[in-house]
N, C-alpha and C positions, 0 to 999 in steps of 0.2 A: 280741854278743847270742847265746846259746845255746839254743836248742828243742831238745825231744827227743820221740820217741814211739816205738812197740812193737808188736813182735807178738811170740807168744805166747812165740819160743824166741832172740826178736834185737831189739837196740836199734837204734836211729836217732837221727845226734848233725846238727846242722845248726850253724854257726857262721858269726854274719856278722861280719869283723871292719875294721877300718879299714887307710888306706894304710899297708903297712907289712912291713918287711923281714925284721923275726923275728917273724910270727905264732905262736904255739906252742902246742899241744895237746901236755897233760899226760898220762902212765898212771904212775898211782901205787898200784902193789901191796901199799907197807906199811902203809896207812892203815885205820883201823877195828879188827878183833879184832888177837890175838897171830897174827902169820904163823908158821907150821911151816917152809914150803917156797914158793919162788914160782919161776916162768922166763917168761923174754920173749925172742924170738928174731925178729929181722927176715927174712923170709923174701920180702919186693919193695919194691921203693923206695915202694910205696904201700900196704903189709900187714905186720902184724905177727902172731903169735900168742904165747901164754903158756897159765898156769894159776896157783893162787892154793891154796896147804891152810891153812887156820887151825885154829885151837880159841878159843870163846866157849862159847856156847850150847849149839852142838855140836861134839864135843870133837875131830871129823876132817871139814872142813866142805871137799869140794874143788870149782873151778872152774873149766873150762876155757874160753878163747877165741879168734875170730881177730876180727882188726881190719882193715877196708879202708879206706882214704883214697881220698875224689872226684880226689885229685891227687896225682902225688909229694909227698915231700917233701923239700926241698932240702939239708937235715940234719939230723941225729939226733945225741941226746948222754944216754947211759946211765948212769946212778948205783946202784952196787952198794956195800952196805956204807959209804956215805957217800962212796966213791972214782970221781969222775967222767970218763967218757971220753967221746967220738969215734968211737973206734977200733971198741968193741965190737958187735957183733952176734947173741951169744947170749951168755944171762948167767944162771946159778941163783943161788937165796940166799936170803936172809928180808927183805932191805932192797933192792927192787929200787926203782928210778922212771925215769922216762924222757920226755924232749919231743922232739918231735916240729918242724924247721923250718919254716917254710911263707914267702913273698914273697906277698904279697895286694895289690891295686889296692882303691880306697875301693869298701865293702859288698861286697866278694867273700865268696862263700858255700864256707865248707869242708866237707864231708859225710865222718861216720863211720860205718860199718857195723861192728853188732860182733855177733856169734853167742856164744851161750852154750850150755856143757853140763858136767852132772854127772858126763859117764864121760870124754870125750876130746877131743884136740884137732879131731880131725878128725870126733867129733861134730860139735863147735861149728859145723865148715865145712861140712858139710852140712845144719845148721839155719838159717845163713843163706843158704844158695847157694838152700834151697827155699825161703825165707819173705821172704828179700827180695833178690831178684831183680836188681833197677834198680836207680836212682837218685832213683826217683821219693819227697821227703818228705812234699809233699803229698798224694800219691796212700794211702801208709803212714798219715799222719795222720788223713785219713778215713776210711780202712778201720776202724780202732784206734776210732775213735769211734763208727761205724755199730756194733762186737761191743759194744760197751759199751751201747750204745742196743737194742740186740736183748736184750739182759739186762734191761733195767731197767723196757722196756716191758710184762713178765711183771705185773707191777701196775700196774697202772692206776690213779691218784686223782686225782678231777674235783673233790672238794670243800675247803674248806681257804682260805687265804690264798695268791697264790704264796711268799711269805717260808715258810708252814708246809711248804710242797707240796718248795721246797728242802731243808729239812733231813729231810722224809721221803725226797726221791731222794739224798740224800748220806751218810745213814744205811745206808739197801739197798745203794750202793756200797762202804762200809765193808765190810759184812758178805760183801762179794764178792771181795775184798781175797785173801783163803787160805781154802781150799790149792791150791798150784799144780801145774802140769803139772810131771814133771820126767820123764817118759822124750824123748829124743829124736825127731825126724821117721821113722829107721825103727825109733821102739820099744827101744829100747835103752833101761837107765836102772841108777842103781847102788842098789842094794838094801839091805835093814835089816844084812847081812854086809859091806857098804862091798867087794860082788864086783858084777859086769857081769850083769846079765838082760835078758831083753825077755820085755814085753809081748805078750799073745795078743788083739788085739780090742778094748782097752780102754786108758784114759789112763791114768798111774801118775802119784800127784799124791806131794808132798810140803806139812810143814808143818801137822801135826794137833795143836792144841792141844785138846786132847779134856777138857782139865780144867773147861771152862767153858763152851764154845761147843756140848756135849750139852744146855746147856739152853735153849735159844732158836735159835741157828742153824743148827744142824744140821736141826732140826725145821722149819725156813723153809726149807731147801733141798730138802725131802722134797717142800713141795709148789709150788716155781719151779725145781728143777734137779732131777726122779728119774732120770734117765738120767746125771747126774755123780754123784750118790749110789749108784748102783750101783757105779761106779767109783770111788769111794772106800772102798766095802767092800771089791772086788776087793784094792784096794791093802792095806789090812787087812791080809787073807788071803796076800798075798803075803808081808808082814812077820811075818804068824804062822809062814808057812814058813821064809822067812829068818833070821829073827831071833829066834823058840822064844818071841814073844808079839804078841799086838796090841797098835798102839802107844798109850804114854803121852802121850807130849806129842817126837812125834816131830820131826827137823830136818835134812834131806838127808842122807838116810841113816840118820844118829844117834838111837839111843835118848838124849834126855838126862834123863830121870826126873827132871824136874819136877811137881813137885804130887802127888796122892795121889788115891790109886782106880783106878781100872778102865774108864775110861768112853768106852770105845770099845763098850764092851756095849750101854748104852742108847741108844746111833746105830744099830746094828746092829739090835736089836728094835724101833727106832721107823718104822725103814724096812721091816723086814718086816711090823706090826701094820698099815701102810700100804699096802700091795700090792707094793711092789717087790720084786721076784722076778730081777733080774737078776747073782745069785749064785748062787755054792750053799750051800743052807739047811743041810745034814748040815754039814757042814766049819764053818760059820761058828758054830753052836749046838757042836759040838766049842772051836774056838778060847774062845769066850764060859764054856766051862765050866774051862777051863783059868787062863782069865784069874782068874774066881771063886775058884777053888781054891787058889790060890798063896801059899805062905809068903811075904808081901813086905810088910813096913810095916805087919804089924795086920791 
């Protein structure tokens, strides 16, 4: 049986498995887009870390992490390039995978912690050392449901069917879905140059499909999120600096210039005709005229 739950910058893996001698937890770094580069390095009988570069979406997409294990484990066996070993303990390449041994008695529970970060490894280990502490998955579980229930209770609807009242609160969680955090616990985060900045005060989110969501949820978030809406203009302005435009339809990090327009302009003016004020207005009506202006696609 596998559960998992989250907070905002680390996962939680829970495994209950039956009696048995090769229980095995998998990390398989070539699955999903084209890998560039991956590494995995065991660094304690119960911790691993790595990191992960692809190109899909976004054409330099990196990921850093560490992995702790509730337990040792008994042995390890590394597949690099399709060539399996034992032996190894630090491994670069585009074809990593790796399991993990375990000896488990009937419903023993395995517990993985795993920290994530855009800039570094030891990001990652400070996102989980602050965000999840313990051991505790229940404890994690509920917390992760209580943030989710402090969002949602933002609207309130008493009328309706419960069947209607569902897909109205599963709809509003859809649209809560992106953009996310990506700077690190102290602020650190990698930027529209794919260089290392921090944050002054504010969250730096990533994942702005700005092609579509300028016309309904963005303007829903102006009035159940204006304090992340700030911070997503902040973000903006950041990637105007960084990257010589506001973003398209940006992707950790990545400009991937999907779709067409400019539409990071009417977030920006729907949030100011609205009163949010927690930018700065000269800099941001600058970047907006810039973005206007540009020889790009018509």
């Amino acid at each position: 049986n596998a559960e998992l739950t989250a907070t905002t910058r680390a996962g939680f893996h829970r495994y209950t498995f039956p009696a048995n001698e090769r229980a095995n937890i998998v990390i398989d770094l070539k699955h999903r887009d084209k890998v560039l580069e991956s590494g995995l390095k065991i660094t304690a009988p119960d911790e691993v870390e790595g990191y992960r570069v692809s190109r899909d979406w976004a054409s330099k997409q990196m990921i850093y992490f560490v992995a702790k294990f509730s337990k040792p484990f008994n042995s390890h066996t590394i597949s690099s390039a399709d060539q399996v070993s034992s032996d190894l303990t630090d491994v670069n390449g585009d074809n990593i995978k790796a399991f993990f041994t375990f000896s488990t008695v009937q419903n023993e529970k395995i517990l993985v912690k795993v920290g994530i970060s855009g800039v570094s490894v030891e990001g990652a280990r400070k996102n989980l050392e602050s965000e999840i502490p313990g051991w505790e998955f229940d404890k994690t579980a509920k917390e992760a449901a209580h943030s989710w229930n402090d969002v949602l209770e933002k609207i309130k609807v008493e009328d309706g069917t419960p069947e209607q009242q569902v897909v109205f609160y599963t709809s509003l969680y859809h649209t809560l879905l992106q953009p996310n955090i990506y700077c690190d616990v102290d602020g650190q985060y990698r930027g529209r140059d794919l260089k290392i900045h921090k944050t002054e005060g504010f969250d730096y989110y990533t994942v702005f499909s700005l092609w579509d969501t300028y016309r309904a949820a963005n303007p829903l978030y102006t009035l159940i999120e204006p304090n992340r809406v700030s911070d997503f203009i902040k973000t903006f302005l950041r990637q105007y600096d960084e990257g010589g435009m506001l973003p398209v339809w940006e992707l950790s990090g990545n400009e991937t210039g999907c779709m067409i327009g400019y539409h990071a302009v009417p977030v920006i003016a729907d949030a100011w005709l609205k009163g949010i004020r927690g930018f700065d207005g000269d800099k941001a009506l600058q970047a907006m005229k810039h973005s206007a202006e540009q020889d790009h696609l018509g």
